[in-house]
VOGUKOL-311739 format. One line per 2 residues: their letters; for each residue x, y, z of C-alpha. Coordinates in nm, 3 decimals. Layout:
! VOGUKOL-311739
a) X/Y/Z | ...
! end
This chain:
! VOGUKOL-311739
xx) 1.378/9.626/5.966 | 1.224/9.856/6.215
xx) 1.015/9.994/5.953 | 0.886/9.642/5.826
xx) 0.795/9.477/6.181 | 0.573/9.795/6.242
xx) 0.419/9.818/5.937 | 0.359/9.411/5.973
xx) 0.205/9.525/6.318 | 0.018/9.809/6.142
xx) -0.157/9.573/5.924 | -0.281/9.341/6.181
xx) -0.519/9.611/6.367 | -0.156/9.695/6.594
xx) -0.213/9.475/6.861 | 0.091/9.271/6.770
xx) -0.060/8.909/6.779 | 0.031/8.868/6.403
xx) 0.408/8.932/6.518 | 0.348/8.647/6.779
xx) 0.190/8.420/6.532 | 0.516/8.501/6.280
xx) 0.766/8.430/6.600 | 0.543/8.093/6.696
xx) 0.761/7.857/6.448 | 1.114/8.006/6.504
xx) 1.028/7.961/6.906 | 0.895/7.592/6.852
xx) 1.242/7.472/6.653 | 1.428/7.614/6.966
xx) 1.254/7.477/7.211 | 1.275/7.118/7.050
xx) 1.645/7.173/7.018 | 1.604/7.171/7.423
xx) 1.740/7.536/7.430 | 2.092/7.411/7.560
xx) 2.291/7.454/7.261 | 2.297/7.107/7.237
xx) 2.331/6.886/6.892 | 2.056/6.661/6.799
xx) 2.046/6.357/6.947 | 2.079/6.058/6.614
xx) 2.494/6.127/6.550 | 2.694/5.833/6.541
xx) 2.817/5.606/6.896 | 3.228/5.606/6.949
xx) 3.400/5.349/7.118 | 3.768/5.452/7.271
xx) 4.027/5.180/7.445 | 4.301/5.326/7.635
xx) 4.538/5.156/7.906 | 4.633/5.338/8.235
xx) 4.891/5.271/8.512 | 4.596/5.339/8.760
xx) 4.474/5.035/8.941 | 4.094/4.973/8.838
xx) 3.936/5.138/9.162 | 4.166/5.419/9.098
xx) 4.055/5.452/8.779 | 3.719/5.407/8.839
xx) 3.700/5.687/9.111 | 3.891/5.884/8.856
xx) 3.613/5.882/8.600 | 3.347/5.890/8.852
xx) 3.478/6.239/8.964 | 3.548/6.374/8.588
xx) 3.094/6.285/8.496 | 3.034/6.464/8.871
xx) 3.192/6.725/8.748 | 3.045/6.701/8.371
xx) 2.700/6.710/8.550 | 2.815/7.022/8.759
xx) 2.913/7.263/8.441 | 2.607/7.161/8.310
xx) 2.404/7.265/8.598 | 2.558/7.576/8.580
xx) 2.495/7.604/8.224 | 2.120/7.491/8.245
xx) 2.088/7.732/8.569 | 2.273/8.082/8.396
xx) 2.045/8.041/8.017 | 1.748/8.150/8.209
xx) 1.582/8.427/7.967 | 1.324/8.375/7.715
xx) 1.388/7.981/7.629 | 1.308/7.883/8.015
xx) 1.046/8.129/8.030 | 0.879/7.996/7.706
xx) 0.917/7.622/7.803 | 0.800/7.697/8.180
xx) 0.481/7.834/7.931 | 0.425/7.555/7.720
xx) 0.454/7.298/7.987 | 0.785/7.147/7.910
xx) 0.949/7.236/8.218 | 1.349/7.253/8.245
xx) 1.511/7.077/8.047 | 1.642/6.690/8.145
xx) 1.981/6.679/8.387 | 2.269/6.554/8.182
xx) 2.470/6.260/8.258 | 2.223/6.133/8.497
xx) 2.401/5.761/8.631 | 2.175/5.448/8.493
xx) 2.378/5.200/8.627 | 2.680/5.167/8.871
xx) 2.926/4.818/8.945 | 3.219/4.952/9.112
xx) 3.491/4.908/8.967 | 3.379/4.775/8.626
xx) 3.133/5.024/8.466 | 2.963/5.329/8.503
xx) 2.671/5.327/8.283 | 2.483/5.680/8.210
xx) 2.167/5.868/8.019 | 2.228/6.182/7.872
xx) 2.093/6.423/7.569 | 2.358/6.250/7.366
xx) 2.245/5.933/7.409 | 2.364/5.648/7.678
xx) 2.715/5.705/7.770 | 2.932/5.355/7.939
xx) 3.241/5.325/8.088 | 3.356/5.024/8.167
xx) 3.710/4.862/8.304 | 3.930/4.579/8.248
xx) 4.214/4.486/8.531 | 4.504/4.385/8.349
xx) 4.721/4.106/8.571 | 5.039/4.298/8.516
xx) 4.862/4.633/8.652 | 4.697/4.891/8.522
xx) 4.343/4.909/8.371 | 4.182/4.926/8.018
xx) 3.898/5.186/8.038 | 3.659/5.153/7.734
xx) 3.427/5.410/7.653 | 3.116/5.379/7.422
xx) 2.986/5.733/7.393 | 2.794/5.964/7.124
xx) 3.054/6.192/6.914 | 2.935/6.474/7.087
xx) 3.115/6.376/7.405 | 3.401/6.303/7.194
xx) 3.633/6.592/7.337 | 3.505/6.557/7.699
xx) 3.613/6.191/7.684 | 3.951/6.300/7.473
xx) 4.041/6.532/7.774 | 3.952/6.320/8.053
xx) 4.155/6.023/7.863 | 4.447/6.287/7.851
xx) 4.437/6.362/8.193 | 4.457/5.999/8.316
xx) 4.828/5.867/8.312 | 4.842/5.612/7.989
xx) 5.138/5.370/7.924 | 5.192/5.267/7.561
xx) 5.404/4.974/7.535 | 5.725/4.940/7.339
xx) 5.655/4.826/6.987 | 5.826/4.469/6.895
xx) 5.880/4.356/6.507 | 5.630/4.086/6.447
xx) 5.380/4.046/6.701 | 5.033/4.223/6.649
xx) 4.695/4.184/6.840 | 4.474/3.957/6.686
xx) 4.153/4.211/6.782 | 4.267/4.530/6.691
xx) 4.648/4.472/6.493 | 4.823/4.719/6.709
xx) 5.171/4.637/6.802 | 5.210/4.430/7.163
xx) 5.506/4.325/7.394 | 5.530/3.925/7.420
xx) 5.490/3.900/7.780 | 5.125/4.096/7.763
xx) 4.798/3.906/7.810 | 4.579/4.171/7.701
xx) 4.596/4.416/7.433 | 4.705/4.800/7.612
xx) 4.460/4.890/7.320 | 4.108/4.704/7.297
xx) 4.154/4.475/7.567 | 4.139/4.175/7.402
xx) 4.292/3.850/7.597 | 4.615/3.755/7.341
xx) 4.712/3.454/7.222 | 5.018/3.270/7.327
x) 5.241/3.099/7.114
! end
């Protein structure tokens, strides 16, 4: 390989401005990328329901502190790929890349709304008049295991199943006495 890139270099007089000119295209497709590692932005939007014991402001501040800390790693991560990418952007006038999860919009304690490389990310929250909250999240499926991880951490209740009585939204399995679905968060009907 050695052999070929000098004898490329050779050919154009030595000065190695033909090796630039091959490199040019292969540097351009990173830099679009955004030289984060990151997926192309186009993949499809998810949409996850899940019920928690956690009061809504509990909640909320719960998922507020899990995207601080989302925007933190990838600070750090931004910050420590330095090297040739950053160097080449910094060159070409594109700058650092964007911050991710930057917050767009913020109602305490019913939604979080955020931009990001992935595309806009919303959390939003549901008191349910037993207790708890439904937390809904509409993200790209890039997040998807950032959102399955935070949902894990979060203590969840899942009802016990009765025979016969579904949600009308979503068809999962609810107690009698519930007004809302654990699941989507859709208001039941009452017999």
């Amino acid at each position: 390989m050695d052999n070929m890139i000098e004898a490329f270099i050779g050919q154009e007089g030595g000065d190695g401005l033909g090796l630039i000119w091959l490199l040019l295209p292969l540097l351009c497709c990173m830099l679009s990328m955004g030289g984060r590692g990151e997926r192309p932005v186009g993949t499809s939007r998810e949409r996850d329901n899940f019920y928690t014991t956690q009061e809504i402001e509990e909640a909320f501040g719960v998922v507020e502190e899990r995207i601080n800390k989302w925007r933190f790693e990838a600070k750090e991560r931004s910050d420590d790929q330095g090297g040739i990418v950053s160097t080449i952007r910094s060159f070409l006038g594109r700058g650092a890349p964007p911050e991710r999860f930057q917050e767009k919009d913020k109602e305490p304690p019913r939604l979080i709304s955020l931009n990001d490389a992935t595309g806009q990310v919303y959390f939003e929250f549901t008191e349910v008049s037993d207790g708890g909250t439904v937390v809904t999240a509409t993200y790209g499926s890039q997040l998807k295991d950032r959102v399955a991880k935070l949902k894990a951490d979060m203590p969840l209740k899942i009802p016990a199943t009765p025979i016969g009585l579904n949600c009308p939204s979503c068809g999962k399995p609810v107690q009698k006495d519930f007004e809302l679905c654990p699941y989507c968060g859709e208001k039941l009907i009452k017999e």
